[in-house]
C-alpha positions, 0 to 999 in steps of 0.5 A, a space after each residue: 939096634 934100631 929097636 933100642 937106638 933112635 937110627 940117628 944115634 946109631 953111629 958106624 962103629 956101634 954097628 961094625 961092633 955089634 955085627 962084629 967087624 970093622 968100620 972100614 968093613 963097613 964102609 966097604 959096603 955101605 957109604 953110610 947108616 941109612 944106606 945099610 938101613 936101606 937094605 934091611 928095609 928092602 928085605 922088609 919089602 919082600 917079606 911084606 909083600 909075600 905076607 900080604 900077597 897071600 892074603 889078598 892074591 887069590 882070597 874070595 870076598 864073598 860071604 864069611 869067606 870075605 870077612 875070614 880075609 878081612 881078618 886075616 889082612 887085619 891080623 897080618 898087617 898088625 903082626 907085619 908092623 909089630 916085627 918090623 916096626 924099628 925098621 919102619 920107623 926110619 921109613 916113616 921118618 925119612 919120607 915125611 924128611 923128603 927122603 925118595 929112597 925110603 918113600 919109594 921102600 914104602 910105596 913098593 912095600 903097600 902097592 901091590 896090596 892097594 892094588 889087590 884091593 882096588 880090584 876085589 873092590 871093582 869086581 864087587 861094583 861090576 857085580 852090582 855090589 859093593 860101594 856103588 859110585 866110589 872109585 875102587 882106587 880110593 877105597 882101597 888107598 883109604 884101606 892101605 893108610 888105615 891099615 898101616 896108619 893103625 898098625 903104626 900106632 897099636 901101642 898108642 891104642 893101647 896106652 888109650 885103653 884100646 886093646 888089640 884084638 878091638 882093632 883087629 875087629 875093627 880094621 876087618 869089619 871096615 875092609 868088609 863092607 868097604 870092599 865087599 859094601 855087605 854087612 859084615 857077619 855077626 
């Protein structure tokens, strides 16, 4: 539903009728739409956290390897948002609202990604490569907003002429060198 109502449109009973019940059922669940939402999103949470973890938990970042896990990271962000994008939508529209329950959601969905990140970032300077003088902290946070920031807006992108598989690139050259501070291969 949240794919073709905006969630402040959805209302009780649309979605006791959609899912085939009642209100009172609903309501034996849930206080109110944005909790039931909640839900959907905390689904979202491990579903995104598995897929980025498996990317990034044991990936090697040196050589072409690394460049094949900034692709892969790239396409994986892009394909998460373009699935979930109804759901972080409201995600996105509850927190800049002040909302802490859907800005904790969000936080816990990029965490551990920022986090995996910031360590392959700081096992490069400590080898001496990498980005020399950048906390490992900031790049990654700068990399975990590019990457959900541009996976937000793929279709605006596409609107511009910008096609899909140009970001992709794009994103996976930048993680590249930003972590690794190595050209990316040709």
């Amino acid at each position: 539903m949240l794919r073709t109502t905006s969630y402040r449109d959805l209302k009780v009973v649309d979605i006791a009728r959609e899912a085939g019940t009642s209100p009172a059922t609903f309501y034996q669940y849930f206080p109110d739409v944005e909790s039931a939402i909640l839900v959907l999103a905390d689904d979202m949470v491990t579903q995104g956290v598995e897929r980025f973890e498996s990317v990034v938990a044991s990936a090697s970042w040196k050589g072409r390897a690394g460049y094949d896990t900034s692709e892969a990271l790239a396409d994986t962000m892009l394909a998460f948002w373009a699935e979930n994008q109804p759901v972080l939508r409201v995600v996105d529209l509850a927190t800049d609202e002040g909302d802490g329950r859907f800005a904790n959601v969000r936080t816990r969905l990029l965490n551990d990604l920022n986090n995996a990140l910031a360590a392959a970032a700081k096992d490069h300077q400590k080898a001496g490569k990498g980005q020399p003088g950048l906390d490992p902290n900031a790049i990654a946070g700068v990399l975990v907003a590019m990457l959900a920031h541009v996976a937000a807006h793929r279709l605006g992108f596409e609107f511009w002429g910008v096609r899909t598989a140009d970001l992709k690139t794009t994103m996976a050259r930048i993680i590249h060198w930003s972590v690794t501070g190595q050209k990316p291969p040709g």
